[in-house]
C-alpha positions as CSV (number, residue, x, y, z in Angstrom):
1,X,182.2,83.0,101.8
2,X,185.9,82.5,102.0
3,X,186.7,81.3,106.3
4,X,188.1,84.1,108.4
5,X,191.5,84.7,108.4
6,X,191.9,87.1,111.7
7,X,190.1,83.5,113.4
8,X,192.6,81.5,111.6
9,X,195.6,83.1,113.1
10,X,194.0,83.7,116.4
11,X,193.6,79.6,116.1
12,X,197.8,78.8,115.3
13,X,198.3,81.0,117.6
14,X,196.5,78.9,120.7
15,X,197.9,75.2,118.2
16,X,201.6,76.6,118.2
17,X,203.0,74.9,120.6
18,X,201.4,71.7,119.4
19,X,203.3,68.5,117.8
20,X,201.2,67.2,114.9
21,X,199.3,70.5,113.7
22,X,198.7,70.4,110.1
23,X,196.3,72.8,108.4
24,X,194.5,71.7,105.2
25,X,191.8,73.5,103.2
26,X,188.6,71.2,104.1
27,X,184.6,71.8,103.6
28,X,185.2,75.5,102.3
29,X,187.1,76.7,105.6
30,X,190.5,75.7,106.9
31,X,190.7,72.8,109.5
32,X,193.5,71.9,112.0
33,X,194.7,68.3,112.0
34,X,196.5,66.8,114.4
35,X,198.0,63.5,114.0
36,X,195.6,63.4,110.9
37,X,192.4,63.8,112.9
38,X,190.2,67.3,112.3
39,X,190.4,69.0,115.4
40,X,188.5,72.4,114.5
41,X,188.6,74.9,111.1
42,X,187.8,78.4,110.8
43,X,184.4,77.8,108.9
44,X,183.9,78.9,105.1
45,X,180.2,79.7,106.5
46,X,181.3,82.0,109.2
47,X,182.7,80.9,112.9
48,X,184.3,77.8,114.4
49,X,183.6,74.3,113.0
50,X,184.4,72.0,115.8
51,X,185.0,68.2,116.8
52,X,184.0,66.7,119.6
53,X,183.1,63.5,121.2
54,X,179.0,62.2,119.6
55,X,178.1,61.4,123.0
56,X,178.9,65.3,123.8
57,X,176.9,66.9,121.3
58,X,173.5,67.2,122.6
59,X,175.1,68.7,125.4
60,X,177.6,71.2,124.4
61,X,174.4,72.4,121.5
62,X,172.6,73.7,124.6
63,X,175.2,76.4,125.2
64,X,174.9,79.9,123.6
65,X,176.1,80.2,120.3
66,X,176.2,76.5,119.5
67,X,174.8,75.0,116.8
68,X,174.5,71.0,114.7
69,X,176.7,71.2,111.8
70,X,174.5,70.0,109.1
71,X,176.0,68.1,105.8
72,X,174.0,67.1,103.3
73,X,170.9,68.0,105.0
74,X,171.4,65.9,108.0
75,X,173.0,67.1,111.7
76,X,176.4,65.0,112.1
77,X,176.4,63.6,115.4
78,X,180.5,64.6,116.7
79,X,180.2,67.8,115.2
80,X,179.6,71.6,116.2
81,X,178.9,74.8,114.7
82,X,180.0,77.7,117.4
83,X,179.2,81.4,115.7
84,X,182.0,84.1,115.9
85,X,179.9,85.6,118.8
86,X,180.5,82.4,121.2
87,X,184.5,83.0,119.8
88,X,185.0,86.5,120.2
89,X,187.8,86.8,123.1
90,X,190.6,84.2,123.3
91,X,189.0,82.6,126.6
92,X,186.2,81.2,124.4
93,X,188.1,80.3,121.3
94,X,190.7,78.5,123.7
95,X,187.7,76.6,125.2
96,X,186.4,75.3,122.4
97,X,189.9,74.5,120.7
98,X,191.0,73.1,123.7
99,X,188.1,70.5,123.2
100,X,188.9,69.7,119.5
101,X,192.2,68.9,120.4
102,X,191.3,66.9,123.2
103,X,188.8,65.0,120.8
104,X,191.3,64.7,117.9
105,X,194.4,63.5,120.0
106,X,191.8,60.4,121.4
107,X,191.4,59.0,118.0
108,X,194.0,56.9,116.2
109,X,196.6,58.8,113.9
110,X,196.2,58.2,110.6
C-alpha cells in the first residue's frame, strides 16, 4: 500500500512554517525530518507513524487508536502506530505531529 497522500499534505501543511523539514521516502511511507531526526511519516501501512520519547510509549499506547510499531517482529520502544481514525480532524493530527516534532528537535542534528 502506497502512504496517503491527502495525510501527507494535511502533514506540510501543520510542518510549513518549520526550519529543518525535510521529507524523504522511509519504511514504505513518507517521513518528516527535521534537523535529520524522523519526526512522523504518513505510513505505507495506513495512518501516522510517529516518534516519540521510549519512556512515553507505554503511555501514549493506552490512548484510542494507538498502537506499537512493530519491525521485524519486535515492538520498537520510541515508536507509535496512530490509525487514520485517531488522525481524522486537524486537532488530532496536530497533536500527535506536535509531539514528533517536539521528540525530533530534542535529539542531536545529524
Amino acid at each position: 500500500m502506497a502512504y496517503d497522500e491527502d495525510l501527507a499534505d494535511r502533514i506540510r501543511e501543520l510542518l510549513s512554517g518549520v526550519r529543518g523539514v525535510e521529507e524523504k521516502p522511509m519504511f514504505g511511507g513518507l517521513a518528516f525530518l527535521i534537523n535529520g531526526n524522523m519526526a512522523v511519516a504518513a505510513s505505507g501501512q495506513g495512518g501516522l507513524m510517529v516518534r516519540v520519547p521510549p519512556d512515553d510509549t507505554s503511555k501514549l499506547l493506552s490512548r484510542d487508536h494507538v498502537a506499537p510499531m512493530v519491525m521485524a517482529g519486535r515492538e520498537t520502544r520510541g515508536w507509535l502506530r496512530v490509525s487514520d481514525d485517531g488522525i481524522r480532524t486537524k486537532r488530532q493530527l496536530q497533536s500527535w505531529v506536535g509531539r514528533g516534532l517536539d521528540y525530533a528537535r530534542s535529539l542531536p542534528p545529524k
